[in-house]
C-alpha positions as CSV (number, residue, x, y, z in Angstrom):
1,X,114.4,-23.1,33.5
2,X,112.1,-25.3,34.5
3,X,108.2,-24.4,33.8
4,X,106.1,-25.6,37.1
5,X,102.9,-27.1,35.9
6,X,101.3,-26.0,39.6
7,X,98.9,-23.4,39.5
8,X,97.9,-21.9,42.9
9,X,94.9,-20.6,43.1
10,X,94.6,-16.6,44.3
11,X,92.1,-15.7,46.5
12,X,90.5,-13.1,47.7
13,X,90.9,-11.0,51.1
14,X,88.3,-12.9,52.9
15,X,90.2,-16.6,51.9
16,X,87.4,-16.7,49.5
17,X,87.6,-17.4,45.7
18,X,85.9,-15.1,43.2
19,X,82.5,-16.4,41.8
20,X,83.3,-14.5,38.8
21,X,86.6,-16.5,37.6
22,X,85.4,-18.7,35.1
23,X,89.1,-20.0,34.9
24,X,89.4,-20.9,38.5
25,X,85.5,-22.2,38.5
26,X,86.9,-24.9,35.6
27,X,90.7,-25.7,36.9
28,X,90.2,-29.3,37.1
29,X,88.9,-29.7,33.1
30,X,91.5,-27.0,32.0
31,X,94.4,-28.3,33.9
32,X,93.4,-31.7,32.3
33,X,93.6,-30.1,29.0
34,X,96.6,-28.3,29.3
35,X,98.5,-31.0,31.1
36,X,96.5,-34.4,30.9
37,X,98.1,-37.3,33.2
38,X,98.9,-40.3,31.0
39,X,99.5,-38.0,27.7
40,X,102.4,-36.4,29.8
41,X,104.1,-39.6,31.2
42,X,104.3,-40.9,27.8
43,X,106.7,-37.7,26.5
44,X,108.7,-38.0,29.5
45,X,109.8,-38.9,32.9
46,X,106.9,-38.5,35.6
47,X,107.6,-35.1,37.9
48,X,108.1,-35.3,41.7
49,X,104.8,-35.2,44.0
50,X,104.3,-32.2,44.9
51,X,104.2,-31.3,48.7
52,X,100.9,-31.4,50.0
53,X,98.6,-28.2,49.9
54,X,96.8,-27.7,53.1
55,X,93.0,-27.1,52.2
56,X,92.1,-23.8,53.0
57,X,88.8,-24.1,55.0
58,X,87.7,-20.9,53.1
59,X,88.2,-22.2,50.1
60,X,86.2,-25.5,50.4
61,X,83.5,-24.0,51.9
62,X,83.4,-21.6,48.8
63,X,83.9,-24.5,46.2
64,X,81.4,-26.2,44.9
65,X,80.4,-29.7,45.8
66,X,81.9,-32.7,43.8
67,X,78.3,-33.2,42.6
68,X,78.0,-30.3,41.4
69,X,81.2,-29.8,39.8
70,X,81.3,-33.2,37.4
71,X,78.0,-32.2,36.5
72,X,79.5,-28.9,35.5
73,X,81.9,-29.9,34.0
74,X,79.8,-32.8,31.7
75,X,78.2,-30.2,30.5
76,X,80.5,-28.2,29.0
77,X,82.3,-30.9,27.3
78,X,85.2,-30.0,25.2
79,X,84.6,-28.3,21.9
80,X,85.1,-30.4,18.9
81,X,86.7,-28.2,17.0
82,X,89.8,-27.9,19.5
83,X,89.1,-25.3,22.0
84,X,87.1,-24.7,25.0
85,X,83.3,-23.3,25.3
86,X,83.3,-20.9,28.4
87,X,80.0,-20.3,30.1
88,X,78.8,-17.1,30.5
89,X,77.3,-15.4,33.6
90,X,73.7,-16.4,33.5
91,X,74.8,-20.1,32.4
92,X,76.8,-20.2,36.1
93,X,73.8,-18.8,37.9
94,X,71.6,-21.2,35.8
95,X,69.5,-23.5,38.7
96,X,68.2,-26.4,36.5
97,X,64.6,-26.0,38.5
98,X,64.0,-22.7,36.7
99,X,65.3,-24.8,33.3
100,X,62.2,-27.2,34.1
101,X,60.0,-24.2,35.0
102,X,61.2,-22.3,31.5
103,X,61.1,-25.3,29.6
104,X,57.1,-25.6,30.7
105,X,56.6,-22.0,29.6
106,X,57.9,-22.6,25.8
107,X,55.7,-25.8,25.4
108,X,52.5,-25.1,23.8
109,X,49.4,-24.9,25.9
110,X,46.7,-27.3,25.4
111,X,43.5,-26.5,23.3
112,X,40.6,-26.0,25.8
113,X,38.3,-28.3,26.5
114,X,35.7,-26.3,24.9
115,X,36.9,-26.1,21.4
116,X,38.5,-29.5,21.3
117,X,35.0,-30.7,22.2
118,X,33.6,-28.6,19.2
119,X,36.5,-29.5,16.4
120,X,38.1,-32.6,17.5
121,X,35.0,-34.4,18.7
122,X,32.8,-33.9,15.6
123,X,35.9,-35.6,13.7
124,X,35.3,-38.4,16.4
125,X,32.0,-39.1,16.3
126,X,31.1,-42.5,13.6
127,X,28.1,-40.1,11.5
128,X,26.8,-43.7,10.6
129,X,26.1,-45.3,14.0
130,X,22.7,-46.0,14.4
131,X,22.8,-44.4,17.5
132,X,23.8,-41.0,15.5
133,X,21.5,-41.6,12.7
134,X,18.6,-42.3,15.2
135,X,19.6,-39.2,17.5
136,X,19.3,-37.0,14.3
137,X,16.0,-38.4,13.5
138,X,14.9,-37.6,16.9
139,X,16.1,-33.7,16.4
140,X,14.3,-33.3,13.5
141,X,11.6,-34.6,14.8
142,X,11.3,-33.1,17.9
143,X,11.7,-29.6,16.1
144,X,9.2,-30.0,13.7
145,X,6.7,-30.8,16.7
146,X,8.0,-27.8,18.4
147,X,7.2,-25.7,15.1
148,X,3.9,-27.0,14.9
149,X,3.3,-26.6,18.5
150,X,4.7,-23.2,19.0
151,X,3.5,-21.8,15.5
152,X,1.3,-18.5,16.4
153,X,-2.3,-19.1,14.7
154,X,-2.9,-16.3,12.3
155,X,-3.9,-13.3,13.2
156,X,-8.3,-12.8,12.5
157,X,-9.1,-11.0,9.8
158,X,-9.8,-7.4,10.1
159,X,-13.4,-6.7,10.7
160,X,-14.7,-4.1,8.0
161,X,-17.6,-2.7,8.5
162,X,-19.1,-2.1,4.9
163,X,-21.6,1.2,4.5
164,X,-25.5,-0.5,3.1
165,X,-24.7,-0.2,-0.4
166,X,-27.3,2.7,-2.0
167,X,-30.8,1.7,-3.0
168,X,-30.7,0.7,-6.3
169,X,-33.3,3.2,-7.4
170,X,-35.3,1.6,-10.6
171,X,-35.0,2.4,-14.1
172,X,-37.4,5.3,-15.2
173,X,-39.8,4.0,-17.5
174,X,-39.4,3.9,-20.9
175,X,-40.6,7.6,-22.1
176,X,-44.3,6.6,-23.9
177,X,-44.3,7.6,-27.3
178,X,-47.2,9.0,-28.5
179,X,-48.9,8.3,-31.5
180,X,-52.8,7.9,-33.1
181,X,-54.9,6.1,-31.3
182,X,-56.9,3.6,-33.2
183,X,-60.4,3.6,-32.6
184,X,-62.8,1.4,-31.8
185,X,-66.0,3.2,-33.0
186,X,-67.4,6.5,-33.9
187,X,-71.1,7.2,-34.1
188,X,-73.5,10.5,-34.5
189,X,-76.8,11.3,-34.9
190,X,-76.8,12.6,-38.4
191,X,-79.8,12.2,-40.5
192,X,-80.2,10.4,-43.8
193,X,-77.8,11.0,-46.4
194,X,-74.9,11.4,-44.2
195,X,-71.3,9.8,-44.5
196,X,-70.0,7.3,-42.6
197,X,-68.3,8.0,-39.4
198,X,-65.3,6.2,-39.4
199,X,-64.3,7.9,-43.0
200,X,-62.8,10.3,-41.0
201,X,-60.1,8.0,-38.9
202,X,-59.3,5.8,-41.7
203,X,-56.4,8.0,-42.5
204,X,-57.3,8.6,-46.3
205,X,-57.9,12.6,-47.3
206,X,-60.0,11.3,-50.5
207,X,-63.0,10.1,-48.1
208,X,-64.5,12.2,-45.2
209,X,-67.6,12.2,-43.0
210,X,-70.5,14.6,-43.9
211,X,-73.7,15.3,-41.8
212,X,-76.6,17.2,-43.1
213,X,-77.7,19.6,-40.7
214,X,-81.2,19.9,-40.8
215,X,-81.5,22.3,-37.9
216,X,-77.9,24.1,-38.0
217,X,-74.4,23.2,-36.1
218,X,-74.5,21.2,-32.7
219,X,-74.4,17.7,-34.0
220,X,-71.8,15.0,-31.7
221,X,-69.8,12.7,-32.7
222,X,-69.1,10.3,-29.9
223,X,-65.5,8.6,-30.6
224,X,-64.8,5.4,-28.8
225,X,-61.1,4.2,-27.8
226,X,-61.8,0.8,-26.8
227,X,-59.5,1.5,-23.3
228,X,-58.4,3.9,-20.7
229,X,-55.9,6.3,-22.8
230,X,-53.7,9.5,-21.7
231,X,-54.9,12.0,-24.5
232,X,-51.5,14.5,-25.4
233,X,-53.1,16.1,-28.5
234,X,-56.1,16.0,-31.2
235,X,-55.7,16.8,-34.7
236,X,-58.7,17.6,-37.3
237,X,-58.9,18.7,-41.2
238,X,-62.0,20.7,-41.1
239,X,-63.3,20.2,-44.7
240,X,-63.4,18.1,-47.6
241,X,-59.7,17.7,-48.4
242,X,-60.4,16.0,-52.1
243,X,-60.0,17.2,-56.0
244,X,-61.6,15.0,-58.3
245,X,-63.0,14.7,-61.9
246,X,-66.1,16.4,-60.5
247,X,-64.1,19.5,-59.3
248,X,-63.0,20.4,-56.0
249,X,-64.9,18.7,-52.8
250,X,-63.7,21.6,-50.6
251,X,-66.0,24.0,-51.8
252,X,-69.3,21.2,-52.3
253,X,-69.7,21.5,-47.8
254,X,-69.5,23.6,-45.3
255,X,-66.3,23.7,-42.8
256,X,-65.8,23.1,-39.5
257,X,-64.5,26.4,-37.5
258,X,-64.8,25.5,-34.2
259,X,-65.4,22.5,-31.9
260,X,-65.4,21.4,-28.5
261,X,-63.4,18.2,-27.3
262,X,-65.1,16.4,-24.2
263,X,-62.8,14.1,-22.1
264,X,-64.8,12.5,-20.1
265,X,-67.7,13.8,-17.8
266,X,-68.1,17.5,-18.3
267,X,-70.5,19.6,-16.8
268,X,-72.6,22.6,-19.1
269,X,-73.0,24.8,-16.2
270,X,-69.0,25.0,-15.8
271,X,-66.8,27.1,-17.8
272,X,-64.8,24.8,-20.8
273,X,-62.0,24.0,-19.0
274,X,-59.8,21.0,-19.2
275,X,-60.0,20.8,-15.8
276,X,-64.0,20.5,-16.4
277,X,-62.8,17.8,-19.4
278,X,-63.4,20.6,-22.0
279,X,-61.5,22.2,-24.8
280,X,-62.5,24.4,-27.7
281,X,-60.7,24.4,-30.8
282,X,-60.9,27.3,-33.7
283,X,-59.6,26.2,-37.3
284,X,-59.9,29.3,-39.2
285,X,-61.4,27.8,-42.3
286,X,-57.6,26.4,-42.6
287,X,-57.0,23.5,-45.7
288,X,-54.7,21.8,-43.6
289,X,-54.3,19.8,-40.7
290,X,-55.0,21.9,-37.4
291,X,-53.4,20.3,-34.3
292,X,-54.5,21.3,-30.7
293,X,-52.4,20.5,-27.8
294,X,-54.2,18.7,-24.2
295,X,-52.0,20.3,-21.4
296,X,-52.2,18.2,-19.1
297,X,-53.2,15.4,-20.5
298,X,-56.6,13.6,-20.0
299,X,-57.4,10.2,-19.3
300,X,-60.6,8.7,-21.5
301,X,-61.9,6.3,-23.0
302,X,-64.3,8.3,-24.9
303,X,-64.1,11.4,-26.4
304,X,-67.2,13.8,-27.8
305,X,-66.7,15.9,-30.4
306,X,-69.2,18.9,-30.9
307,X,-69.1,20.6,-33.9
308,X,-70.5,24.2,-32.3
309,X,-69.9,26.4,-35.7
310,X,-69.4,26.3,-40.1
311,X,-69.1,28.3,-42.7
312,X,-70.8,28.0,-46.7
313,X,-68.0,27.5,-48.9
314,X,-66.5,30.5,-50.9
315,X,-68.6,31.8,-54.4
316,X,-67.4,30.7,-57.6
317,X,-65.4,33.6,-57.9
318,X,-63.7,33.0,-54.3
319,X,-64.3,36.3,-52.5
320,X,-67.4,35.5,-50.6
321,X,-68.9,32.3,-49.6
322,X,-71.8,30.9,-51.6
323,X,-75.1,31.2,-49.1
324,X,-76.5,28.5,-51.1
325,X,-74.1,26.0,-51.6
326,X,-73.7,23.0,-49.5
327,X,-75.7,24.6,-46.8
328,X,-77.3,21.5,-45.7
329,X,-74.1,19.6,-45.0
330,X,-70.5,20.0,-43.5
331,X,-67.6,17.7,-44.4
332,X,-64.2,16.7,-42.5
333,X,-61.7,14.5,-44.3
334,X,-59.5,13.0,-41.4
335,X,-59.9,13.3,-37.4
336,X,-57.0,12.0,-35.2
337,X,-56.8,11.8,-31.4
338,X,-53.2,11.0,-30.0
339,X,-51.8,9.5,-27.2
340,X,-50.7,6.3,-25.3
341,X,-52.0,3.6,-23.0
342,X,-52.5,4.6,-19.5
343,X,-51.0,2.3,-16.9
């Protein structure tokens, strides 16, 4: 039996070959395989020609131009491994235009211009060209101008509106302290055989001033201060404050019992008032300092003392006072007048 190595090509109803017949779509390469020309004249005998096939118009309208074909058929070259590579579906349909459009899709797209200008051409730029190094210079420059320029000037200082501090009212004066005032002179119109004066302000009890009183009390002793003093208080012992040898002095003169203090001008026809410059003053026959407070005080520079009554001094036996002894003279140990400056 003799194998025919003539294929005939079926077609379809129309005259037309299927699109879908790979096998049919690649006769000429597989028929080539299966049966290649000079590999089969070497085993044998060449075969008859064949009797020509009449084209069918149908069918080589429907085939594929030569074109086409070996371009087909170049690319799907025979496997190496010894069999044949059949394209599929979508590799027929292929149209190499869309290839070029789908091989422009899968290529990357280029970087915008935008950041290639911002990373590519800072890697570009030669950092030590003058012309960078004096650009540069200029930037800084021209921003430090524009920070000066531009700078907003401080803002004024808040106006504050300070309340007059308080009047700085003026230390009181210091308070005065009074003390004794030390005379300048004392004088009287005691007869012969008097004491001196100024025993009494010499601040000694052991001496004292004595006047005889040849007609009775009323004699003045006129004290002078030497300047303008405020008077606070006067202070008198009103007897002879003294022990000696000779016995006790106290009982040798009369006392003082009362006085009147002038400050000043005073005026007989007015009651003794201070505010007529007048105070009286009772010792009680006391052995002692008697103080008398001036409220308010009185400002003098002289100051009269009137001695207006006395009394004997006591009997031996102390219960009543001897009429006859010391009659004729009173005594006062110590006289003070206190005060301070006036202003």
């Amino acid at each position: 039996m003799v194998m025919s190595t003539e294929v005939s090509d079926p077609v379809t109803a129309a005259g037309e070959l299927p699109d879908t017949d790979v096998f049919l779509a690649c006769r000429r390469r597989i028929l080539a395989a299966v049966a290649p020309g000079p590999a089969a004249a070497a085993d044998g005998p060449p075969e008859p020609p064949h009797a020509p096939v009449e084209p069918d118009t149908a069918f080589e309208d429907a085939a594929p131009d030569s074109a086409e074909v070996d371009d087909f058929d170049d690319d799907y070259a025979a496997n190496p491994a010894g069999f044949l590579q059949f394209p599929s579906a979508d590799d027929l349909n292929d149209d190499p235009l869309d290839d070029d459009e789908d091989d422009d899709e899968l290529q990357p797209a280029p970087l915008p211009t935008r950041d290639r200008s911002l990373k590519q051409r800072a890697r570009d730029i030669e950092w030590r060209s003058p012309k960078v190094i004096i650009g540069a210079l200029s930037a800084v420059v021209l921003f430090a101008v524009l920070v000066i320029v531009l700078k907003p000037e401080p803002a004024p200082p808040t106006l504050t509106i300070n309340s007059a501090p308080p009047p700085t009212s003026a230390p009181p004066p210091p308070v005065p302290v009074d003390q004794p005032i030390k005379i300048e002179s004392a004088t009287s119109k005691c007869p012969a055989g008097s004491a001196e004066e100024t025993n009494a302000f010499d601040g000694q009890n052991a001496t004292a001033w004595t006047c005889k009183m040849t007609y009775g009390p009323g004699q003045i002793l006129t004290i002078d201060l030497g300047d303008v003093y405020v008077i606070s208080k006067v202070t008198i012992i009103p007897g002879f404050h003294k022990v000696s040898s000779s016995g006790d002095e106290w009982d040798k003169y009369q006392t003082i019992t009362r006085v009147r203090w002038l400050f000043g001008d005073y005026s007989p026809a007015k009651p003794c008032t201070l505010d007529n410059n007048c105070l009286e003053q009772n010792t009680n026959n006391t052995r002692e300092v008697v103080p008398t407070a001036v409220i308010p005080n009185k400002k003098s520079s002289t100051v009269k003392l009137v001695v207006l009554q006395t009394t004997p001094p006591p009997s031996q036996s102390g219960l009543l006072p001897d009429p006859n002894g010391g009659a004729d003279s009173f005594a006062t140990s110590e006289i003070q007048i206190w005060g301070h400056p006036a202003e």
